[in-house]
Legacy VTK file of the C-alpha trace (Angstrom):
# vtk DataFile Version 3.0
C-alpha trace
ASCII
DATASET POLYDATA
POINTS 351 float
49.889 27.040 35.449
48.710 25.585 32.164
49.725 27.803 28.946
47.210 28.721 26.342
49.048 25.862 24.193
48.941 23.536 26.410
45.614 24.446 27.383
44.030 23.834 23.073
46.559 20.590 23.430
44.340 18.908 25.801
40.876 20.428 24.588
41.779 19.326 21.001
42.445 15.613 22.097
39.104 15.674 24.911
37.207 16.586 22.407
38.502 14.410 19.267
38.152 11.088 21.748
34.532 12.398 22.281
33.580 12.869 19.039
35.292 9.513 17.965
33.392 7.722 20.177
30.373 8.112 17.909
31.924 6.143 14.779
33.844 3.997 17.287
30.699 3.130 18.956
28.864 2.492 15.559
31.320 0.231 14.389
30.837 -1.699 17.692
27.352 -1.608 18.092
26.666 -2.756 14.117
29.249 -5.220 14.297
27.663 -7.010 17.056
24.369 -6.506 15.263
25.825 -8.216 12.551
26.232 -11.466 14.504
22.442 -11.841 14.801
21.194 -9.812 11.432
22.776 -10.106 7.968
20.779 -7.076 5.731
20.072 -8.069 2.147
21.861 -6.416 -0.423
19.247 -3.568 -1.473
19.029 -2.287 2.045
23.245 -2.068 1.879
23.351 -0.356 -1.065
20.889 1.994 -0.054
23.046 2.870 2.925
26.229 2.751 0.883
24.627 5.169 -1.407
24.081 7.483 2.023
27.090 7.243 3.200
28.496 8.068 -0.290
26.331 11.541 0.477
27.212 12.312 3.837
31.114 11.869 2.904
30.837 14.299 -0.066
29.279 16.727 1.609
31.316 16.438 4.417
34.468 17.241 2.509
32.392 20.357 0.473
30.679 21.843 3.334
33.150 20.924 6.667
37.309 19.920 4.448
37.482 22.237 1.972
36.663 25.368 3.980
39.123 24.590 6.285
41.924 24.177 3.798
40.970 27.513 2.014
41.241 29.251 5.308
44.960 27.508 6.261
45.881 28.097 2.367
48.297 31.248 2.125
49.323 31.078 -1.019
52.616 30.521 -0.877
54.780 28.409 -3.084
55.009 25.748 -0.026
51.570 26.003 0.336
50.530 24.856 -3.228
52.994 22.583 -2.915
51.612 20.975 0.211
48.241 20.969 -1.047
49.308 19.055 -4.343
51.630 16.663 -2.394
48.700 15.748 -0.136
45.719 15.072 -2.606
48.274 13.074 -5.103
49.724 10.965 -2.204
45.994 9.741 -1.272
45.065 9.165 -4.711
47.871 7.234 -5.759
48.163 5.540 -2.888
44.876 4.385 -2.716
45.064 3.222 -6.265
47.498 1.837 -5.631
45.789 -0.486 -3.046
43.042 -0.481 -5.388
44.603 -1.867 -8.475
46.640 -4.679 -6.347
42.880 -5.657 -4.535
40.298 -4.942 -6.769
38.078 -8.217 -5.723
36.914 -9.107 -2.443
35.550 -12.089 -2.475
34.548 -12.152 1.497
32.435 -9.688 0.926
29.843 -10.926 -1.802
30.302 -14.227 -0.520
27.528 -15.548 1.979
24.591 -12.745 1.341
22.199 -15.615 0.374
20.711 -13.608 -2.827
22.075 -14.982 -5.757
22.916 -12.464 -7.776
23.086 -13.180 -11.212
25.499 -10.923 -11.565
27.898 -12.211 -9.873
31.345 -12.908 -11.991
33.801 -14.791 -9.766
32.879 -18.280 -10.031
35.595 -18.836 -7.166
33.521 -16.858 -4.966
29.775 -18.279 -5.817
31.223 -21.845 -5.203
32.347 -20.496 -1.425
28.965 -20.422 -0.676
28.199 -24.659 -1.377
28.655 -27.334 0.289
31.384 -29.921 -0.635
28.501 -32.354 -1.252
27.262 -29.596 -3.684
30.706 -29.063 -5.353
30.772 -32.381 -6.371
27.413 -32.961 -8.465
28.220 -29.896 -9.668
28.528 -30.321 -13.698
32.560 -29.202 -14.229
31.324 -29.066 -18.178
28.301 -26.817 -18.256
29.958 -24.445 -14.941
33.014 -24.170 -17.101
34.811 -23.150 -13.412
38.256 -23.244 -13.024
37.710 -24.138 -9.774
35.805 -27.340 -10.241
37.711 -29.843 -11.675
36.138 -32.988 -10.101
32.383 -33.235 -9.776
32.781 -37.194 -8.509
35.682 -36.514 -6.140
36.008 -35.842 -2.090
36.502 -32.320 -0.582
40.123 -33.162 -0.513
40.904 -34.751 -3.869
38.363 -31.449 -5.293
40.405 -29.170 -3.316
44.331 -30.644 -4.305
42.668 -30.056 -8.156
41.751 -26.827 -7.187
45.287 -25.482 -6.342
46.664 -26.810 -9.667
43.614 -25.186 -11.701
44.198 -21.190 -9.272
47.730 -21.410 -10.462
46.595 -21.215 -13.802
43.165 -19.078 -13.443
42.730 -15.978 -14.644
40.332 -14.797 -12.242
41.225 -11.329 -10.501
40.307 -13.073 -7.479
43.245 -15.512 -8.015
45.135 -13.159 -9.558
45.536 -10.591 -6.597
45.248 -13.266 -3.730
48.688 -13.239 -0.978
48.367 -16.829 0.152
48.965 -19.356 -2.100
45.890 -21.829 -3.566
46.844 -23.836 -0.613
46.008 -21.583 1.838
42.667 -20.527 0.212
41.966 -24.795 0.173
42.825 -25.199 3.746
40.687 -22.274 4.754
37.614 -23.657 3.224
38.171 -26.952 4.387
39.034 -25.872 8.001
36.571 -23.613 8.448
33.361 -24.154 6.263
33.795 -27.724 6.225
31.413 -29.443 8.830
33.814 -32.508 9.592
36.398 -30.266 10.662
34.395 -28.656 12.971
34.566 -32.197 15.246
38.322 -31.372 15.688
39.940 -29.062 17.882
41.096 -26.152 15.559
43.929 -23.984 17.397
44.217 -20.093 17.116
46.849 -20.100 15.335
44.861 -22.008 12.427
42.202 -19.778 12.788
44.606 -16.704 12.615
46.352 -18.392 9.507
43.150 -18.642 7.334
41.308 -15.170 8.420
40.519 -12.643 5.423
43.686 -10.772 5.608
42.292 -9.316 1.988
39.355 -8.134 3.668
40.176 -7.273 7.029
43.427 -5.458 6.451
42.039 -2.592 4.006
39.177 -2.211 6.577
41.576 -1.647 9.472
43.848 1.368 7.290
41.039 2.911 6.201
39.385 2.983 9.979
42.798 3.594 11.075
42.975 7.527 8.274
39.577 7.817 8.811
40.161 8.554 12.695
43.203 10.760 11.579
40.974 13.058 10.126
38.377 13.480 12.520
41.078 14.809 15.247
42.915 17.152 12.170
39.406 18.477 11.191
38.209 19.222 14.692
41.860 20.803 15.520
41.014 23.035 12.441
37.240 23.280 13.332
35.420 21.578 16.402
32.101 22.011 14.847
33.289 20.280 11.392
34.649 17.701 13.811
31.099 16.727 14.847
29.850 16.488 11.833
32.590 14.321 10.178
31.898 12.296 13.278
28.554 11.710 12.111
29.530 10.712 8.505
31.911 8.275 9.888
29.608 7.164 11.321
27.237 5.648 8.317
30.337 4.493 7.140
31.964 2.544 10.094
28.492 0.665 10.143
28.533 -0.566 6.803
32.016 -1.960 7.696
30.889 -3.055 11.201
27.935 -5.749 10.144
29.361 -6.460 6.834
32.797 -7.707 8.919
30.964 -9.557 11.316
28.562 -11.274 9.600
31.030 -12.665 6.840
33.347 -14.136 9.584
30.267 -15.745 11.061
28.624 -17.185 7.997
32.747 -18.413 7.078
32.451 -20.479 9.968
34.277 -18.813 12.488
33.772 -18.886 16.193
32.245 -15.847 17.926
34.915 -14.188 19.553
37.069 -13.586 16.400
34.157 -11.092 14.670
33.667 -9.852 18.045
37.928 -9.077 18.530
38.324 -7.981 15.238
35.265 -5.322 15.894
36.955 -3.982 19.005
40.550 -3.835 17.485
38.473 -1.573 14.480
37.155 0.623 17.134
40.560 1.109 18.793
42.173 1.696 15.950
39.408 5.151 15.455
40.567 5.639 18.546
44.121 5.686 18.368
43.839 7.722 14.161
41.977 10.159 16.393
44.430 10.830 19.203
47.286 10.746 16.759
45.362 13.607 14.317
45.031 15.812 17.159
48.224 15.279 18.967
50.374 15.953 15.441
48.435 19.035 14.546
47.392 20.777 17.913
48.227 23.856 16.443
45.850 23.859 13.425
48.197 25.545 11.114
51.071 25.145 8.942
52.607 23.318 6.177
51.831 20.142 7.555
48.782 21.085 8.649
47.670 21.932 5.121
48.944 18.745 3.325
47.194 16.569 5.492
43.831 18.060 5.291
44.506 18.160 1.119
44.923 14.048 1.655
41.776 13.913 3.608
40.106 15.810 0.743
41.780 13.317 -1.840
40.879 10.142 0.141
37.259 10.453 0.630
36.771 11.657 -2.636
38.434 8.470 -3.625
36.635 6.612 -0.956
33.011 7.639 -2.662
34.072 7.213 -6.348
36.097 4.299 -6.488
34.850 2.199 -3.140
31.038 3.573 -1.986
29.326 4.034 -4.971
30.871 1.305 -6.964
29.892 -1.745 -4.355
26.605 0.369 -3.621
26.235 -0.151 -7.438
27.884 -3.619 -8.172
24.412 -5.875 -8.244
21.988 -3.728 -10.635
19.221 -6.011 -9.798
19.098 -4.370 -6.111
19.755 -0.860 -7.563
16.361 1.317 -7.744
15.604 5.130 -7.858
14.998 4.576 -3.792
18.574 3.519 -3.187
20.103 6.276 -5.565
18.320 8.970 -3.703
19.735 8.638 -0.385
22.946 9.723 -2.100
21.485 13.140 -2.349
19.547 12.704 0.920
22.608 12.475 2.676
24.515 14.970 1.131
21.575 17.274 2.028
21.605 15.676 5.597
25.374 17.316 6.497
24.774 20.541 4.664
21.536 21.505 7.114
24.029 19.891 10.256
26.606 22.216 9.196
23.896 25.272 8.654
22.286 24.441 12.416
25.716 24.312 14.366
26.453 27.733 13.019
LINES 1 352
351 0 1 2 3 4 5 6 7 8 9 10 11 12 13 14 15 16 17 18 19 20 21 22 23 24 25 26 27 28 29 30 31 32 33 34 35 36 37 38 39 40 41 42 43 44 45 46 47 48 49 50 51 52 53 54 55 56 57 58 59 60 61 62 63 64 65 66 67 68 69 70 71 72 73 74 75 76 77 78 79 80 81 82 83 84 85 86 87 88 89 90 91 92 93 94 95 96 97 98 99 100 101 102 103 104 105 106 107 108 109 110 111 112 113 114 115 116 117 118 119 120 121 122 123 124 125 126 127 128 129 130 131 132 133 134 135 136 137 138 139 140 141 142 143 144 145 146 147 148 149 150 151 152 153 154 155 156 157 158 159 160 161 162 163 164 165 166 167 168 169 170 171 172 173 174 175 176 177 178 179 180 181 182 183 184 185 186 187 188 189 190 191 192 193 194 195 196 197 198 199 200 201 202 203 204 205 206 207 208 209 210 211 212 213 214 215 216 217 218 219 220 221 222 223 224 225 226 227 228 229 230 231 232 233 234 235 236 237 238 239 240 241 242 243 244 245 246 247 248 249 250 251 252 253 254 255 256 257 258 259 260 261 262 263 264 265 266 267 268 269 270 271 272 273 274 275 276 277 278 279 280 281 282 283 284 285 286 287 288 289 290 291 292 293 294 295 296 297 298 299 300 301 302 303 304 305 306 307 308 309 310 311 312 313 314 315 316 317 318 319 320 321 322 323 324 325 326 327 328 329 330 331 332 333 334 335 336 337 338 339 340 341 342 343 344 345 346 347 348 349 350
């Protein structure tokens, strides 16, 4: 005979796998849509502005509740709650701070924004033919060096100049200049397309930059749906939703970089399953560790949530929804507001 513990254990985790499937599915279903369909950049920052909404909202009307009813007001309690929301903050600064560019993701969006900075990551986007009538004197680029050179002899100049660039592109990037040559070459470049490139290759010039922040913050992000339906099922749902607009953005925008970077199909299309697993598996381990709902724990965890996607809206959402001004118009600020409203009449109709 089941106990009544054992009994919430599995309802907790049935439910949190069926309301992750909604943001799992998303990610899926956009990222494959991103194979065939690349939006421009007004439509994404309308929908980044949205999703900025939904997620502030979501912590106001569904997180914070939830942590004011666990909150005793004990001395461990304020300490939890303080412990929590400075951990996400500074960690995600943290992570901030040491990636603060992402080329991959301006890269390849075909509009020519002139206000783009990085000249590293407008060049991306040419040809090698381009790169070298390119005029080195008027571009001023550190990485053009050698406008009557071959790819190769354009690229060995380019690892020299990176070493010395102060671009914040350069100056956060893991691999060495080497790497970021040999990636452009392999991949973008069409006569290395005739040759067989292994997986390993492949695997050795993906966006690690780009694809690894993407997986943690799919990875919390199903954490908190199973801790916030283990404190609230309905609050679940609608977190689910909000996830939701947010695990699309990262869905097409994922898939349709790797495509236009050259890659074959079935890397996107991995890399989009792997991100829906990993909801998945945040999910399963939020409701498993806090069943009960309650506690110390309990409490500090929810306070990170609260800390995270408040730092996920001001320092990550609104800033890229906001980072080419020629796309920004009243239209695209507004869906801020109109998805803020959005969760607060969910939350009022599941009552």
């Amino acid at each position: 005979m089941e106990t009544p513990t054992n009994s919430s254990f599995i309802s907790n985790l049935i439910g949190t796998v069926e309301y992750s499937t909604i943001p799992a599915g998303t990610v899926l279903l956009f990222g494959l849509l991103g194979l065939l369909w690349r939006p421009n950049a007004q439509l994404v920052s309308a929908i980044q502005h949205l999703s900025a909404g939904v997620v502030t909202s979501v912590v106001a009307v569904e997180l914070v509740p939830i942590l004011l009813k666990s909150f005793e007001k004990t001395l461990l309690d304020y300490i939890a709650v303080v412990v929590g929301f400075s951990v996400a903050v500074v960690c995600l600064s943290i992570l901030s701070y040491f990636l603060p560019c992402q080329c991959d993701d301006d890269c390849g969006d075909g509009q020519g924004d002139s206000q783009d900075k990085s000249e590293c990551c407008k060049e991306e986007k040419e040809s090698c033919e381009k790169k070298k009538k390119q005029s080195c004197e008027q571009k001023k680029s550190p990485c053009c060096k050698a406008e009557k050179k071959s790819c190769e002899e354009s690229c060995k100049d380019e690892k020299e100049s990176c070493k010395k660039s102060e671009s914040p592109c350069h100056k956060v990037e893991k691999k060495s200049c080497n790497q970021q040559c040999e990636a452009t070459l392999l991949v973008n470049d069409p006569s290395s397309k005739k040759k067989r490139i292994s997986t390993a290759e492949y695997l050795k010039v993906l966006p690690w930059l780009m694809l690894a922040p993407v997986a943690v913050d799919t990875f919390l992000d199903g954490i908190l749906l199973g801790l916030t339906y283990v404190g609230r099922p309905q609050a679940g749902l609608v977190i689910a939703v909000g996830f939701a607009f947010e695990t699309a953005i990262l869905g097409i925008m994922t898939s349709s970089t790797l495509q236009l970077k050259g890659f074959p199909l079935i890397y996107p299309v991995i890399i989009i399953i792997l991100f829906a697993i990993l909801f998945f598996v945040g999910g399963i381990i939020g409701a498993t560790i806090f069943s009960q709902g309650q506690g110390t724990l309990f409490l500090a965890f929810i306070s990170f949530g609260v800390g995270a996607l408040l730092f996920l809206v001001t320092d990550d959402l609104l800033i890229e929804a906001r980072e080419k001004k020629s796309v920004v118009t009243w239209y695209t600020k507004f869906q801020f507001f109109v998805g803020f409203l959005a969760v607060l009449l969910v939350h009022e109709a599941l009552e």
